[in-house]
TIKOLPA-901977 format. One record per residue (C-alpha): residue number from 1; x, y, z negated. Coordinates in nm, 2 decimals. Layout:
<pts>
[NUM,[X,Y,Z]]
...
</pts>
This chain:
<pts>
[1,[12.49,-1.72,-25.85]]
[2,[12.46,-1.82,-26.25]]
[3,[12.49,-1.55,-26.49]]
[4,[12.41,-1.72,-26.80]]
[5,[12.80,-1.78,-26.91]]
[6,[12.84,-1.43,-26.82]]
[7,[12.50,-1.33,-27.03]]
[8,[12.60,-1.54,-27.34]]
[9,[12.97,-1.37,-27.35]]
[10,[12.83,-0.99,-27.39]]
[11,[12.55,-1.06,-27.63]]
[12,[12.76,-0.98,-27.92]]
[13,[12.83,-0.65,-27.75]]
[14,[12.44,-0.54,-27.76]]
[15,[12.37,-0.60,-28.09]]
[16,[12.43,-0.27,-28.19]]
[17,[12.16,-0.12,-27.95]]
[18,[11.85,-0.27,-28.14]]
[19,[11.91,0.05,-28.45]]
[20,[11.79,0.35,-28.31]]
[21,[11.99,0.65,-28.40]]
[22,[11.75,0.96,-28.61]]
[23,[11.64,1.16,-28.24]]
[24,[11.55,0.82,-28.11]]
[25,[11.30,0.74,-28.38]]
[26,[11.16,1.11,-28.34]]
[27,[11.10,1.05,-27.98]]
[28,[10.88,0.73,-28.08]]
[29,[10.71,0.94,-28.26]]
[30,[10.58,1.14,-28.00]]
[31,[10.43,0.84,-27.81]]
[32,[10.19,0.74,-28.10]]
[33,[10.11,1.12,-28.13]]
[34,[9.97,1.12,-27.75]]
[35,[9.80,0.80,-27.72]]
[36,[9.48,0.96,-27.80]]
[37,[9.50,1.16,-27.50]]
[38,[9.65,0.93,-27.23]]
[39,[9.29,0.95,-27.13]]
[40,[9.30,1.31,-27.03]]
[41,[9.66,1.33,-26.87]]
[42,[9.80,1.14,-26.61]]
[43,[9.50,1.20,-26.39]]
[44,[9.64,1.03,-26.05]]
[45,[9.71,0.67,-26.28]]
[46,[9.35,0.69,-26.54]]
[47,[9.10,0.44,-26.42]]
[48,[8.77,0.58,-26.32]]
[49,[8.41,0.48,-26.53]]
[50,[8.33,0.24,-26.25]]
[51,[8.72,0.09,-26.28]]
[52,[8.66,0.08,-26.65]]
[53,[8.34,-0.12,-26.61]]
[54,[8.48,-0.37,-26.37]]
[55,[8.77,-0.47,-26.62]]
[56,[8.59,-0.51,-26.88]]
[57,[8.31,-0.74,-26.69]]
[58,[8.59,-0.92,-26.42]]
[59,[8.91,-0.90,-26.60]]
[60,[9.03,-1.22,-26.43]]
[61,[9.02,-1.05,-26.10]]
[62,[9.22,-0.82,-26.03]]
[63,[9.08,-0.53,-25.83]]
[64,[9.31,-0.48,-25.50]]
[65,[9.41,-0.13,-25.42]]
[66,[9.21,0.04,-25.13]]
[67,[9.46,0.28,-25.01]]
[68,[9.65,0.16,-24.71]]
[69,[9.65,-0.23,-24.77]]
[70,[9.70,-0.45,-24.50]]
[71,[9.74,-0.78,-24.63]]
[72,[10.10,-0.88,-24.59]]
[73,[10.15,-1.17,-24.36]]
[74,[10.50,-1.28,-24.56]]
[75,[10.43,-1.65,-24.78]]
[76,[10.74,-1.56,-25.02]]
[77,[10.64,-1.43,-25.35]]
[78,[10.80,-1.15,-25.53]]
[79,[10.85,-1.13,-25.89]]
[80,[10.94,-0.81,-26.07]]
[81,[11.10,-0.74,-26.40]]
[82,[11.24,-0.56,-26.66]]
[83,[11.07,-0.22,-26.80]]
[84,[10.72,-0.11,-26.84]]
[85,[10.68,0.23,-27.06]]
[86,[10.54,0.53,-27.04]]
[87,[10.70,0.86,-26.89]]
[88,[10.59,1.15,-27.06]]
[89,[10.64,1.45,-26.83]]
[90,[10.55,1.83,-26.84]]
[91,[10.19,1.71,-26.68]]
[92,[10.13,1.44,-26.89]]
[93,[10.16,1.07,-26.94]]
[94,[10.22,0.81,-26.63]]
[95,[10.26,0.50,-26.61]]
[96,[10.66,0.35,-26.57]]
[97,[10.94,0.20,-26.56]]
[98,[11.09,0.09,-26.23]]
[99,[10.99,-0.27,-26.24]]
[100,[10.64,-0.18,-26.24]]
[101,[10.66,0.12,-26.01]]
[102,[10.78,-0.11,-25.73]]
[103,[10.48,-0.36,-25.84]]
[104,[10.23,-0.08,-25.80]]
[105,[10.42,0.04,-25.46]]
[106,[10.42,-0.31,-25.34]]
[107,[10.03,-0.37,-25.39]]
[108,[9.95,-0.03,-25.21]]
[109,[10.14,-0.20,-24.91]]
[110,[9.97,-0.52,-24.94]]
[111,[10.17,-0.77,-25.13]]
[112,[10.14,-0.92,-25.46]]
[113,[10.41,-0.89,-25.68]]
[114,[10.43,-1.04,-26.06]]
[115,[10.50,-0.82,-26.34]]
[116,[10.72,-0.96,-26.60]]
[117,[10.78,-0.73,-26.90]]
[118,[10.72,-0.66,-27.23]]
[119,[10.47,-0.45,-27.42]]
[120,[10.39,-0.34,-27.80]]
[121,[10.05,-0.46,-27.95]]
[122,[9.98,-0.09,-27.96]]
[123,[9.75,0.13,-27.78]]
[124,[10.00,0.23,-27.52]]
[125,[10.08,-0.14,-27.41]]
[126,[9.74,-0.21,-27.38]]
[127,[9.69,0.05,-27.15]]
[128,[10.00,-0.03,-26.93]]
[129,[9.77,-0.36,-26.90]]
[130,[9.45,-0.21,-26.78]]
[131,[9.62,0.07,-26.56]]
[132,[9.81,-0.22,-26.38]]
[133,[9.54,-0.42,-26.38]]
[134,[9.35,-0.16,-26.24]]
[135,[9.59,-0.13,-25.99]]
[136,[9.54,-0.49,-25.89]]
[137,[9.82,-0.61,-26.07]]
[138,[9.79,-0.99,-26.28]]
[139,[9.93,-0.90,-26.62]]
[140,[9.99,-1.26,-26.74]]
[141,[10.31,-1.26,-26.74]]
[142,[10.36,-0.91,-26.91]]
[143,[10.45,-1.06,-27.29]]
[144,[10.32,-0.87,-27.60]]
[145,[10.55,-0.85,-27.90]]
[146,[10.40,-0.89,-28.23]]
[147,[10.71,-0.82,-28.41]]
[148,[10.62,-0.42,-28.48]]
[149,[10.86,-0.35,-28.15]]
[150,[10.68,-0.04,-27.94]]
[151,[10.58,-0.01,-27.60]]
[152,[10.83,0.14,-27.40]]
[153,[10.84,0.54,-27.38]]
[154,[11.05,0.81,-27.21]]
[155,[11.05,1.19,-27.23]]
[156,[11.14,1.28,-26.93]]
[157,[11.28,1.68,-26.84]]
[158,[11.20,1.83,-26.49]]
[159,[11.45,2.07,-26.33]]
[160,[11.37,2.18,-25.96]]
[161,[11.18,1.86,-25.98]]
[162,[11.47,1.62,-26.06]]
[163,[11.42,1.41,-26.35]]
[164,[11.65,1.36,-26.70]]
[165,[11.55,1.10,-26.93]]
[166,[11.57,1.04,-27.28]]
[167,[11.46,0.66,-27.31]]
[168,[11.33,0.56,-27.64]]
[169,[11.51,0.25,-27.85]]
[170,[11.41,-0.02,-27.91]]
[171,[11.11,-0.04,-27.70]]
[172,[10.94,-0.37,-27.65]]
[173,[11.09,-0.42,-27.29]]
[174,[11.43,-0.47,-27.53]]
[175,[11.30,-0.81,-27.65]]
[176,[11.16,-1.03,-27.35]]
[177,[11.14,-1.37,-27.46]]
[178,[11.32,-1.63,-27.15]]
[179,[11.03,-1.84,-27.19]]
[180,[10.94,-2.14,-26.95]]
[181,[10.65,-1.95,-26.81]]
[182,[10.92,-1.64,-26.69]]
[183,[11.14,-1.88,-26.57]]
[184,[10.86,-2.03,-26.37]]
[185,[10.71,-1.74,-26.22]]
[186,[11.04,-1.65,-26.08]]
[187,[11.15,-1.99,-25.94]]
[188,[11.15,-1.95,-25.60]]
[189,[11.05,-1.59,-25.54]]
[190,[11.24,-1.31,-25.47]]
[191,[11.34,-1.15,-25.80]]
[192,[11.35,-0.76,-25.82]]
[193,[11.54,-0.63,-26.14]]
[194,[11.74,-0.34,-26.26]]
[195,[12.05,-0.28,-26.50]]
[196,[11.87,-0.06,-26.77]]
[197,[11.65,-0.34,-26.91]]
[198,[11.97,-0.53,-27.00]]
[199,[12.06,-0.32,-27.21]]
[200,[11.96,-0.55,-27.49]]
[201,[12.15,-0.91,-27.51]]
[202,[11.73,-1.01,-27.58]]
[203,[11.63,-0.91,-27.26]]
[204,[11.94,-0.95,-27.04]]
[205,[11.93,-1.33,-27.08]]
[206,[11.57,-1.27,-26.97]]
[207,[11.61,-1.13,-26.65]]
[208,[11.97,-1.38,-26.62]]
[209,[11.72,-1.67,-26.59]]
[210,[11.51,-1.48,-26.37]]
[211,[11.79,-1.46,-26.16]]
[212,[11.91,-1.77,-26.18]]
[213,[11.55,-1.90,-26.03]]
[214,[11.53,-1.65,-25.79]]
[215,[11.54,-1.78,-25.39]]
[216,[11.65,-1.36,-25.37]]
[217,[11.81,-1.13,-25.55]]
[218,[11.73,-0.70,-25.51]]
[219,[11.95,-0.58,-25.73]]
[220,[11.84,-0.17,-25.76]]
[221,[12.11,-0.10,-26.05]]
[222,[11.94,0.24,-26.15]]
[223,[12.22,0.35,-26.40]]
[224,[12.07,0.54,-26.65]]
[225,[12.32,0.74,-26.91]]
[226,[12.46,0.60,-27.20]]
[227,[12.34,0.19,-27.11]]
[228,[12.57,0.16,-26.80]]
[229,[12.78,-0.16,-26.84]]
[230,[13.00,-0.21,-26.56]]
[231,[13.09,-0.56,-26.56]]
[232,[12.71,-0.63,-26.59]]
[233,[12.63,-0.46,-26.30]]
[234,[12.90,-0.60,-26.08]]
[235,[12.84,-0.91,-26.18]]
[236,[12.46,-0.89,-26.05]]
[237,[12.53,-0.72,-25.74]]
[238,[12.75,-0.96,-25.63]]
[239,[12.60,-1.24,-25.38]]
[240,[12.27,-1.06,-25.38]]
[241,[11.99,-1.06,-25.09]]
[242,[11.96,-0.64,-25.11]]
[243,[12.16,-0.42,-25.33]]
[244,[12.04,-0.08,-25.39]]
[245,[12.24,0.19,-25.50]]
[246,[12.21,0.59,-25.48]]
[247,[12.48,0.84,-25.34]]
[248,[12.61,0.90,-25.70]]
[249,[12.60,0.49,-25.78]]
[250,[12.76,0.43,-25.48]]
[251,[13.13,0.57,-25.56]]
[252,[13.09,0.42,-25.92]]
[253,[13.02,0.05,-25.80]]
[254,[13.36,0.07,-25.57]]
[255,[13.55,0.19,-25.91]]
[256,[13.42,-0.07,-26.06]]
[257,[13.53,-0.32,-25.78]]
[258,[13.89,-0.10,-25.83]]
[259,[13.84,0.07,-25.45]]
[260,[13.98,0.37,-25.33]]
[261,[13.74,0.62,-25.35]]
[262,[13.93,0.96,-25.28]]
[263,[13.88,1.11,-24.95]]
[264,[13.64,0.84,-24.85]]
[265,[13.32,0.90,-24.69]]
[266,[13.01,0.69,-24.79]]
[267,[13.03,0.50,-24.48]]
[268,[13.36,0.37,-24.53]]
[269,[13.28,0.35,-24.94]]
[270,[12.94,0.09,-24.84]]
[271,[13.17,-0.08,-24.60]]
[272,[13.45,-0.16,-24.85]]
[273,[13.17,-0.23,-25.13]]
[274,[12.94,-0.47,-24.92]]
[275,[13.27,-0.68,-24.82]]
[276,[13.38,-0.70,-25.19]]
[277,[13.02,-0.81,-25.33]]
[278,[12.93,-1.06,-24.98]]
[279,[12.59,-0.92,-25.03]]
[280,[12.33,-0.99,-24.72]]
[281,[12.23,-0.60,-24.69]]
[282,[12.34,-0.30,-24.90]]
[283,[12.07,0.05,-24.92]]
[284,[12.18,0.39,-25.06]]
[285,[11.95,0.63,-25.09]]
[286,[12.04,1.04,-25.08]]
[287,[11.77,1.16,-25.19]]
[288,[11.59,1.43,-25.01]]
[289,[11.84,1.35,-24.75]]
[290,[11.74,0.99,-24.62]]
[291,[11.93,0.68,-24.63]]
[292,[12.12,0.45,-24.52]]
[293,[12.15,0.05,-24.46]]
[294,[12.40,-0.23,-24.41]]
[295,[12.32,-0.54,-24.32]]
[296,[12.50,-0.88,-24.23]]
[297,[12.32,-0.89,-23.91]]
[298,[12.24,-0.57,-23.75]]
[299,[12.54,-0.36,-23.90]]
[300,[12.56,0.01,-24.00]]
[301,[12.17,0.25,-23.98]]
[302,[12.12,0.61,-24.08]]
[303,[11.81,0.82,-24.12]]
[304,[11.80,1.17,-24.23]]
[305,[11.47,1.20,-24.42]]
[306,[11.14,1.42,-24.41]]
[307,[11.11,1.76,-24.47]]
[308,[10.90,1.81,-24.82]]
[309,[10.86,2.02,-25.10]]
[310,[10.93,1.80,-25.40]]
[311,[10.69,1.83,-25.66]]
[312,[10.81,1.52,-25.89]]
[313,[11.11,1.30,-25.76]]
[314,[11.05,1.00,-26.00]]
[315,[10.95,0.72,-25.85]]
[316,[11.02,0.81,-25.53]]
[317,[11.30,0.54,-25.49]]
[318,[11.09,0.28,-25.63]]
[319,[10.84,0.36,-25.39]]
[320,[11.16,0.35,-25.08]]
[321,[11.26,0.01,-25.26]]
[322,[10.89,-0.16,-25.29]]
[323,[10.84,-0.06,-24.90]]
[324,[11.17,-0.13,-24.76]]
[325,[11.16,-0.50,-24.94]]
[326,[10.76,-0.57,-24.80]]
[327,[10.88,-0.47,-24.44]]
[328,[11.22,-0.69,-24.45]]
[329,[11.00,-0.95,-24.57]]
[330,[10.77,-0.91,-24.30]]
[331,[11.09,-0.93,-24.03]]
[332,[11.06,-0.58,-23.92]]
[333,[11.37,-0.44,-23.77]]
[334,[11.57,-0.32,-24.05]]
[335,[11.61,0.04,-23.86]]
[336,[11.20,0.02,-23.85]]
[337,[11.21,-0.04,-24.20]]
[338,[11.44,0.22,-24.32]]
[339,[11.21,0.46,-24.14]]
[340,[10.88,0.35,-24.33]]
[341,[11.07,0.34,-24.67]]
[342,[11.21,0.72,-24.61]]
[343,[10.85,0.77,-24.51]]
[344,[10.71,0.65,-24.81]]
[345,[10.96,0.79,-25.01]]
[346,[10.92,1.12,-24.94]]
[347,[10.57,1.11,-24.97]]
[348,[10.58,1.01,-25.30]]
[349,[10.82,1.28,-25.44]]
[350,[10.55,1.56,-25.33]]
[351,[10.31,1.35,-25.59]]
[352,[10.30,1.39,-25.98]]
[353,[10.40,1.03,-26.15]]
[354,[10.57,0.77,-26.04]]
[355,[10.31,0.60,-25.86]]
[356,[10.05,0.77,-25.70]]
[357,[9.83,0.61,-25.45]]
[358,[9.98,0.59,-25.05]]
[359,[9.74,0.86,-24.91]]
[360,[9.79,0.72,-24.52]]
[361,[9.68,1.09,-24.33]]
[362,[9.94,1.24,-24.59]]
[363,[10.23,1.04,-24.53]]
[364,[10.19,1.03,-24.13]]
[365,[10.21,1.40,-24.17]]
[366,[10.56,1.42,-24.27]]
[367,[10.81,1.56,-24.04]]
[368,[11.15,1.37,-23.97]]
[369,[11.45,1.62,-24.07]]
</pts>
């Protein structure tokens, strides 16, 4: 489905985001005051001496995780895109954004995925290179701005291991370029993208030509407080291949689609909002408390989760996203791959940062609910 009318129309709308208020620019500030130790902090994401060497001597190769790969047997490509920051959290820095979360989460599993952002000529973007390239991650089509835009940063608060996030603005994610190259790396590939990097009219027509190229559309909308434009995100979810949406999103999406939401339960709610957007399957997730899935083809499926003690819930729904797309893709029963993704999920929030490496004697441990 073209967005690009629909892009053009709202671009006036964002023009306002690009000044940052006073507490935004103090938050920037922080970044470049921690550079110098993103070294020491972030232990699970920092690339080891021998890691080091190896990027420096065989850049153009990618290393390939050695966690639980098994080479994925699906030909489609997947492309991701939209942010790539840092999250600075009580125990340091870690590599983000939910783009490149499902990238890294996707290569752990076996598949490659493109990364399409954009970084800061600063220290921090430079490392988002080599920590996803040390991943085993190609960076080419990550752009660099050379306007004086910074990398992407967010503080983000922990209570009872939920996350708040103040997101920094601008951040260089703001001002991807539409360039042939993007356009190309997403023709034909299944396209994985996000509301919250739209929230610039730069970007936004970015990712619109993304999805314009894309074979498939995963939509996770990942509303993030105050960039929430409803009439974006409804215009995106409609027609897609997989939309993802939380418990919370879930009820807001059917507002927007002007549902009755009183009185009804989330079953009925994903019902009612799958008919009105014709999408071919529709995930939301509950948090410590499973998920669930619709689908064109095998209907209504429930699971209740695992039983964990959270340690650090972010990322743990890019992690259930990057698996439950890499086993549809592989034609695995969609109640087979709701399990794995709950699995995964749930493994992931007992970790600190968004992406820690799939440990597989840790996440076969984990007891169903």
């Amino acid at each position: 489905m073209p967005f690009s009318a629909y892009a053009m129309s709202t671009s006036a709308s964002m023009a306002g985001a690009r000044t940052p208020p006073a507490r935004t620019r103090r938050r920037a500030s922080v970044a470049g005051s921690r550079v110098a130790s993103l070294v020491a902090v972030g232990a699970p994401n920092r690339p080891t001496t021998t890691q080091a060497t190896h990027l420096r001597t065989r850049r153009s190769q990618p290393r390939r995780a050695a966690s639980l790969r098994v080479e994925a047997a699906s030909g489609e490509r997947v492309a991701v895109i939209g942010e790539a920051l840092w999250d600075s959290l009580p125990a340091g820095l870690f590599l983000g954004g939910a783009p490149a979360n499902v990238a890294c989460h996707l290569n752990e599993l076996g598949r490659d995925a493109t990364v399409i952002s954009r970084v800061g000529d600063d220290e921090l973007g430079r490392e988002v290179l080599r920590r996803l390239h040390g991943r085993g991650l190609a960076t080419e089509a990550i752009q660099i701005d050379t306007g004086g835009i910074p990398t992407g940063f967010v503080v983000v608060t922990m209570e009872n291991a939920m996350p708040s996030y103040d997101i920094v603005q601008p951040s260089a994610w703001d001002a991807m370029d539409p360039t042939d190259d993007l356009v190309a790396a997403c023709a034909g590939a299944v396209v994985v993208y996000g509301s919250l990097a739209q929230r610039d009219a730069r970007s936004r027509a970015a990712i619109t030509a993304a999805a314009n190229a894309a074979a498939k559309r995963v939509f996770d909308i990942n509303l993030r407080k105050p960039f929430i434009d409803p009439e974006l995100c409804v215009e995106h979810a409609r027609g897609c291949w997989l939309l993802k949406l939380n418990d919370e999103e879930l009820p807001e999406m059917a507002r927007w689609l002007g549902l009755d939401v009183d009185g009804v339960d989330d079953k009925e709610l994903a019902f009612a909002t799958f008919n009105a957007l014709d999408c071919e399957m529709l995930c939301v997730t509950r948090g410590g408390d499973g998920a669930a899935l619709l689908t064109k083809k095998a209907g209504w499926m429930e699971h209740p989760g695992f039983r964990v003690d959270p340690v650090d819930t972010v990322g743990a729904g890019d992690s259930f996203l990057a698996t439950l797309l890499d086993m549809l893709l592989e034609g695995m029963a969609p109640e087979v791959a709701l399990e794995r993704a709950c699995r995964i999920g749930a493994f992931v929030a007992t970790q600190q940062g968004a992406t820690p490496r799939h440990d597989a004697e840790g996440i076969k441990a984990l007891k169903r609910k």
